[in-house]
LOMAR-443761 format. One record per residue (C-alpha): x, y, z; residue in three letters. Coordinates in pm, whole numbers, plus 50000, padded with zeros to 5 digits. Each point is the difference from the previous one (the first is absolute). Layout:
BEGIN
XYZAla;...
//
This chain:
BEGIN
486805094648628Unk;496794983749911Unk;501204966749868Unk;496434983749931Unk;500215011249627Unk;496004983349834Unk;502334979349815Unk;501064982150304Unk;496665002350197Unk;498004982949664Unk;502604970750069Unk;498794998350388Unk;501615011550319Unk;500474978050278Unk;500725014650328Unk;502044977350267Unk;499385002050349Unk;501694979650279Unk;502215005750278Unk;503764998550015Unk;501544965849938Unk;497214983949830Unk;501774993649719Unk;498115027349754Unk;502745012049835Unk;501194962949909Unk;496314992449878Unk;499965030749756Unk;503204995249852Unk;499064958149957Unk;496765015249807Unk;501275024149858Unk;503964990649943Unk;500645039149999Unk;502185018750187Unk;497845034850173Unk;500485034549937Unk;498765024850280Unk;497585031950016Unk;496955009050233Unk;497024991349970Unk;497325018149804Unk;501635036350133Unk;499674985250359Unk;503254999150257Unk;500014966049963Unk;502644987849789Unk;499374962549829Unk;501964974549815Unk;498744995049684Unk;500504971349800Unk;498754996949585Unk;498784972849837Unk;498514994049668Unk;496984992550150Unk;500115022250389Unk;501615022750174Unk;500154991750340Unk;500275028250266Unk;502294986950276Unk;498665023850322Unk;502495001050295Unk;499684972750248Unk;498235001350317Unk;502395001250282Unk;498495020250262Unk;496255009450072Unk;500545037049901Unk;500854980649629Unk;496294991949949Unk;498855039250016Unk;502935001549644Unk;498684967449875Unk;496295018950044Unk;501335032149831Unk;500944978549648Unk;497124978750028Unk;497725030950019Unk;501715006249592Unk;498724967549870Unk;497705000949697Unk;497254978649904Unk;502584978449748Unk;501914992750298Unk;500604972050170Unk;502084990650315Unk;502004968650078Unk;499554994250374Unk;503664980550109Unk;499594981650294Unk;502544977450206Unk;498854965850049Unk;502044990550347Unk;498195033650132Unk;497004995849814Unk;497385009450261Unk;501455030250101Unk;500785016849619Unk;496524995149930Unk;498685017150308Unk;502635028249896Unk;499665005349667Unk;495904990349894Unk;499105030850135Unk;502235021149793Unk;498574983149657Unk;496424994550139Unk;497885007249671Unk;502915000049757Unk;500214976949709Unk;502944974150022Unk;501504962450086Unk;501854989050304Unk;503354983749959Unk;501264979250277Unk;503905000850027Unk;501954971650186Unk;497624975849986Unk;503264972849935Unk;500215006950370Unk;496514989250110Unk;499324966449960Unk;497744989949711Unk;497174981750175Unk;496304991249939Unk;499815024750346Unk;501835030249808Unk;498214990049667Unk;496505004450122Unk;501175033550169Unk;500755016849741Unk;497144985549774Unk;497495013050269Unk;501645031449965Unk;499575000049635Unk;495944993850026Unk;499255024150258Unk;501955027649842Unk;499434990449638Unk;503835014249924Unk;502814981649847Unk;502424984150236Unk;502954988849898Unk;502774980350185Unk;503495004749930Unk;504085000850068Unk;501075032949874Unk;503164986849933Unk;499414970749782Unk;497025011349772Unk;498544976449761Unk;498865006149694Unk;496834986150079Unk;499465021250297Unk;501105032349793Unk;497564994649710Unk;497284993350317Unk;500565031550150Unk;500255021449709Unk;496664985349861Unk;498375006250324Unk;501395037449998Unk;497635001349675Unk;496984989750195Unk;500445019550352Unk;496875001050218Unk;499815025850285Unk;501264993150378Unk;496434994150169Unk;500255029750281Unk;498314975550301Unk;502274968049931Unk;501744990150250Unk;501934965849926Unk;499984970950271Unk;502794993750156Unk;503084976949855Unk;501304993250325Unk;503374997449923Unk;502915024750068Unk;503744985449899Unk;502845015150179Unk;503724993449771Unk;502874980150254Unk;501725028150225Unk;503415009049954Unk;502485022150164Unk;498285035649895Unk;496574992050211Unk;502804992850318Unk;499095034150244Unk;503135007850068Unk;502294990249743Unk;497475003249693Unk;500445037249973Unk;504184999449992Unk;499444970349702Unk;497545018749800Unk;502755034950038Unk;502734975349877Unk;497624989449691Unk;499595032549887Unk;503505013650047Unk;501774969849884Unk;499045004549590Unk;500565038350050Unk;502944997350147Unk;501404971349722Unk;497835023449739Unk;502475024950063Unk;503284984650062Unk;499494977849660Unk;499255030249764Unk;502705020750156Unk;502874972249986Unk;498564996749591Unk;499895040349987Unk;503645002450141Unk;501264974549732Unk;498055013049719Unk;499735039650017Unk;503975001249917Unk;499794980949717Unk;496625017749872Unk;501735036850112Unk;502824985649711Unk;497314994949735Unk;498105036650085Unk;503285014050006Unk;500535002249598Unk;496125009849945Unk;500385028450287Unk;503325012049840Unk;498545001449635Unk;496785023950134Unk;502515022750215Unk;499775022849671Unk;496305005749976Unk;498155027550131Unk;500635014150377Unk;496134989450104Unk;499654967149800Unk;503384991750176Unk;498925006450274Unk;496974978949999Unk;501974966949790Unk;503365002250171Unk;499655027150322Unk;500274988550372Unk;496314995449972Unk;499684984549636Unk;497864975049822Unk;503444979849914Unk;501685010250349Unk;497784986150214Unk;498194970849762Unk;503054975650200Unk;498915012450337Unk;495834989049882Unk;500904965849807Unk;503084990550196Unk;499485007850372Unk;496025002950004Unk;498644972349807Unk;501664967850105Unk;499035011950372Unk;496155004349856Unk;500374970549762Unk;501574975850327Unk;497405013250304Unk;497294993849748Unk;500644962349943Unk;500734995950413Unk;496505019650047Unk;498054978649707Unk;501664969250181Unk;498275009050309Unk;496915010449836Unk;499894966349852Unk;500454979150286Unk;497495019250245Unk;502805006750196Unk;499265040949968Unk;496964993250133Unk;501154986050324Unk;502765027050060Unk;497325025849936Unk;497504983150276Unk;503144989850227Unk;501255040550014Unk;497015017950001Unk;499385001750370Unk;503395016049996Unk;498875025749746Unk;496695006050092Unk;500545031550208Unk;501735015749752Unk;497294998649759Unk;501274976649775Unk;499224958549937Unk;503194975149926Unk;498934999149653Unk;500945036949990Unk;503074992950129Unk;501114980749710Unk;499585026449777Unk;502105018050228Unk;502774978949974Unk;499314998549652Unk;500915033149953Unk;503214991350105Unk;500934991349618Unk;498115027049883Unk;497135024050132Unk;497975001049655Unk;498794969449969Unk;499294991850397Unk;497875036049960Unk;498094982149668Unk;499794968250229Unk;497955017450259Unk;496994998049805Unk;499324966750167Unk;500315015750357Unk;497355006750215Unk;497565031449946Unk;500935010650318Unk;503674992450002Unk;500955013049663Unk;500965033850018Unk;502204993250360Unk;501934970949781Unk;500595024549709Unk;501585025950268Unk;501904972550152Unk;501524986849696Unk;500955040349908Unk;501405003950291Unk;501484967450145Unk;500634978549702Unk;503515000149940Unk;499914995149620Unk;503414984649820Unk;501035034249889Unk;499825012650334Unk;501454970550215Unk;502934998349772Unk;500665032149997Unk;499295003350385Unk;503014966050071Unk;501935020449756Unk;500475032750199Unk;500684980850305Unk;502654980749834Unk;501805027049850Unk;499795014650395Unk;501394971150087Unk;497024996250246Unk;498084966449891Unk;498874997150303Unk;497725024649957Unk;497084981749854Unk;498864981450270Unk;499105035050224Unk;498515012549633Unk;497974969149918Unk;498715004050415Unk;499165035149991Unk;498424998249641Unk;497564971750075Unk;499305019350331Unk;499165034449847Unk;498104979949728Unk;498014986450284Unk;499435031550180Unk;499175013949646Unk;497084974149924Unk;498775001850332Unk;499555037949954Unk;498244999349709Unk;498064968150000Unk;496344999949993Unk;497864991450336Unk;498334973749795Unk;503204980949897Unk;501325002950371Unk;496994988650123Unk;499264964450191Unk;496475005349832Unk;501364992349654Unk;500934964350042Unk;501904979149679Unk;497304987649851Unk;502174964749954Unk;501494981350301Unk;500834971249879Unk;502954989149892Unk;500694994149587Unk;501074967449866Unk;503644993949921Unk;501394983949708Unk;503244996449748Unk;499375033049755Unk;499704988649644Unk;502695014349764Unk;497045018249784Unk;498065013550314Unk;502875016550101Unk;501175018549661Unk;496655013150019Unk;500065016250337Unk;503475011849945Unk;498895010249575Unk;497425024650172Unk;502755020450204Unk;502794998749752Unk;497365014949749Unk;498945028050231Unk;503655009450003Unk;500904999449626Unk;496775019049921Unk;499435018150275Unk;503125011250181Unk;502605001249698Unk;497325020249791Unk;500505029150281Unk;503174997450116Unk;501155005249653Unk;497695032649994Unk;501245008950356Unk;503794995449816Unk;499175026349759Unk;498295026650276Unk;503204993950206Unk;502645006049699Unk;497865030949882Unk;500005015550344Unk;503014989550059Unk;501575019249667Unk;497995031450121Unk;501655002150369Unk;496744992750161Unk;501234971150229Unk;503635021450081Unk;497675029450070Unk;497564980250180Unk;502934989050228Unk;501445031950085Unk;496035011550132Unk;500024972550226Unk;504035002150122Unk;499145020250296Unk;497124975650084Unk;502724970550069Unk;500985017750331Unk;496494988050133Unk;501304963949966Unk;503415006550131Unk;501184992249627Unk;502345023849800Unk;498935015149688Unk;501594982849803Unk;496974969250085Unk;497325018549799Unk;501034987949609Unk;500014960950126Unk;496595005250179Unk;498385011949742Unk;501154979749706Unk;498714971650261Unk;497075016049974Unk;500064997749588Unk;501484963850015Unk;500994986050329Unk;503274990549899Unk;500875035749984Unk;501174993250377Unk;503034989349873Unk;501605034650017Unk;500044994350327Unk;503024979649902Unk;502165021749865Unk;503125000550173Unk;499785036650056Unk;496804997350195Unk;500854970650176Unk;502795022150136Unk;497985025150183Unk;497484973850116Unk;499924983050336Unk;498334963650012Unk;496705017050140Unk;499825021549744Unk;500534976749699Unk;497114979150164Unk;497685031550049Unk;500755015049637Unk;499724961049852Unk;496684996950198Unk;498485037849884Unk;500364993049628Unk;499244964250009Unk;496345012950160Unk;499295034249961Unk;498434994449677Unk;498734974849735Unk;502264996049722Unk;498095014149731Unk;498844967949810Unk;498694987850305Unk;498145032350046Unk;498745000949672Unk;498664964449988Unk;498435004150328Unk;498445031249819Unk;498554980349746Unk;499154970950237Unk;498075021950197Unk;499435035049936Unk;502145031849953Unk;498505011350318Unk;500724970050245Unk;503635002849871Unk;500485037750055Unk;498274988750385Unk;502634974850052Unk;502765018749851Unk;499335028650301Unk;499944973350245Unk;502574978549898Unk;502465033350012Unk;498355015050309Unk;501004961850216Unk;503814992849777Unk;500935038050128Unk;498284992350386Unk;501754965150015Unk;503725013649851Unk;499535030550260Unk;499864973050265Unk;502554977749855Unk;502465027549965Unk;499535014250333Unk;498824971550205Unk;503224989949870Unk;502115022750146Unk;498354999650305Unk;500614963850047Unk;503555000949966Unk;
//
């Protein structure tokens, strides 16, 4: 979707570009006091935030986190038009280096350089007459700023100079500032121990994500299943199909309780734990601390948390990957479709192995999921993201401080909206598909086709219907629960049929989204593979298995 309409370009577009952490994002919104929408840029691969204002739009381009970043940061700047004009975000405590970094990308582009952090440099006659010098031999607009607390005099500054851009002068190179400031070190830089903290970080609000919304869930869905009751029992006289789409297993009114009770306080809670971290910097130093760890794999720390993310639910950490690495994206997408436990799915998943009476359980699930996930990435990962030749483009470690109540809503405002108009927009379609095909036999006949197929897995037949409504809506897996099945099932064989449906496929509104996130053709690739490594892993799992004991 082209989303320069002439009406927009005749009010000036501004395109951003900085690396991660520089605070762009926070500058925008302090300009702009917008929240962004998201589409690519020009009919490029490179998806942008964009933010509106009377006056701009601004054209947030993905950070720079790795080299291979500059060759996407190339690709959009190679769409500017002549009425555009670039805001070059710089950090001030790593001054020297952006500069050397990012000038070349913008060298003979029209723009202004904005300064971030500068309340952590001090203000001196030393740092004054740096960036004054800078300012005559490049003839461009500096300005210095905290992102955080914007004046009003330094937003009407930079959005005058935005009206009088002059181009990047190709052969400048700046003299040197001299100074490099380094934040205090805490635990997550320690080399042995900073790993296991960062882990605990980033498991510790998913974990109390999901506890909180299912303790709420478990005391509300009775009393909301009371108030549905009347409405369901009043529409149990229309039409076979339209009851089956309101009021069927699969219907709009069935399974609204499931989205609004169960779903969203899990998106809703993970999003304020994730702003909070966002806020403070603290994201930033769990991303640097675990991405040795990661590296191999294909995948940075900051890909990780949108892993974890996933956790409350896989639509919005898919939507969130448009900040990820150009060469990293696609693996994180795969991982979060295949590893990310979302709340339908790890409820459902601690539900079958209660009603086994075999808690116990999760712990060799939650080992042999995050290794197969591994495995997974590793398989599929790009040389380029695996490589020691594509450093992180920032080493240093962010800034820490107390998040601000309003910085936080933000962060958190972005993912709770990706959910209510993203993901409830197609689960509600998915709802209808389901209760349709459902009405016509499809999914019984489906089920009987692959009955024979169970035998592979050492799994009755009788495990085809839960794995693929899991494959529909992950909480399909709890038929696995039903105390007939349980009967017939041996311990290795509820964790074998839990683990095939909880991976063999995307549920479909993560499938769909990634569709639309990326192309009908990337998620037809990763569908394939995705199926081709959950049937390879559950063949091992199930045999291995037996083998073992």
């Amino acid at each position: 979707m082209n989303i320069f309409t002439p009406s927009k370009l005749e009010r000036g577009c501004i395109v951003v570009i900085g690396k991660e952490s520089t605070g762009k994002s926070q500058l925008i919104a302090a300009l702009t006091g917008q929240t962004p929408y998201s589409a690519n840029f020009r009919g490029s691969t490179v998806t942008c935030d964009t933010y509106q204002s009377q006056a701009y739009t601004f054209i947030d381009t993905p950070g720079i986190l790795y080299r291979s970043d500059s060759v996407t940061t190339k690709k959009a700047l190679r769409q500017l038009q002549e009425n555009d004009t670039v805001l070059l975000i710089v950090k001030a405590t790593d001054v020297d280096q952006d500069l050397a970094d990012l000038l070349p990308l913008v060298a003979d582009k029209r723009g202004i350089v904005v300064i971030t952090f500068w309340d952590k440099v001090l203000s001196t006659v030393h740092t004054q007459q740096v960036v004054r010098e800078w300012t005559e031999t490049s003839n461009l607009s500096i300005v210095t700023v905290d992102a955080r607390h914007l004046t009003i005099e330094q937003k009407d500054y930079i959005l005058a100079s935005l009206q009088e851009p002059h181009p990047f002068p190709a052969q400048w190179i700046p003299t040197r500032a001299g100074w490099h400031i380094q934040p205090q070190a805490t635990l997550l830089e320690h080399p042995r121990l900073g790993w296991l903290l960062a882990i605990a970080l980033l498991l510790i609000p998913a974990i109390i994500a999901v506890w909180g919304a299912n303790s709420f869930a478990t005391l509300a869905d009775p009393i909301v299943q009371s108030a549905t009751a009347p409405i369901i029992k009043s529409l149990s006289q229309l039409p076979i199909w339209l009851r089956e789409i309101l009021i069927g297993q699969y219907g709009l009114i069935t399974m609204s309780p499931l989205l609004f009770i169960w779903a969203m306080p899990t998106v809703i809670l993970y999003a304020l734990f994730l702003g909070a971290y966002k806020a403070s910097g603290l994201i930033e130093r769990i991303t640097i601390a675990l991405n040795p760890l990661l590296r191999p794999f294909g995948l940075s720390g900051r890909d990780l948390v949108r892993v974890i993310m996933g956790m409350g639910c896989n639509v919005p950490a898919v939507i969130s990957t448009r900040a990820c690495s150009s060469c990293s994206r696609g693996t994180c997408i795969s991982a979060i479709a295949f590893g990310s436990a979302c709340s339908y799915q790890f409820g459902a998943t601690l539900g079958v192995f209660s009603a086994a009476s075999l808690p116990y359980l999760i712990i060799p699930y939650l080992l042999y999921l995050t290794a197969t996930t591994l495995i997974y990435t590793y398989m599929i990962s790009s040389p380029t993201a695996k490589s020691n030749q594509n450093p992180l483009v920032i080493e240093g470690r962010a800034f820490l401080e107390f998040p601000h109540a309003s910085v936080i809503w933000r962060e958190a405002k972005s993912t709770i909206d990706q959910f209510l108009f993203n993901a409830i927009p197609i689960f509600l379609v998915i709802t209808v598909i389901a209760s349709v095909l459902n009405w016509l036999g499809a999914i019984a006949a489906l089920a009987n086709i692959i009955n024979p197929l169970m035998g592979w897995f050492n799994l009755p037949p009788e495990a085809s219907l839960p794995i693929i409504l899991a494959s529909i809506r992950k909480d399909g897996l709890l038929l696995f629960a039903e105390p007939e099945t349980l009967a017939m099932l041996t311990p290795l064989q509820v964790l074998t049929g839990v683990y095939l449906a909880g991976v063999l496929l995307p549920c479909l509104v993560t499938l769909l989204t990634i569709a639309r996130e990326q192309s009908l053709r990337f998620a037809l690739l990763l569908l394939s593979r995705q199926a081709i490594a959950a049937i390879s892993f559950s063949l091992l799992l199930a045999w291995g298995g037996l083998l073992i004991k």
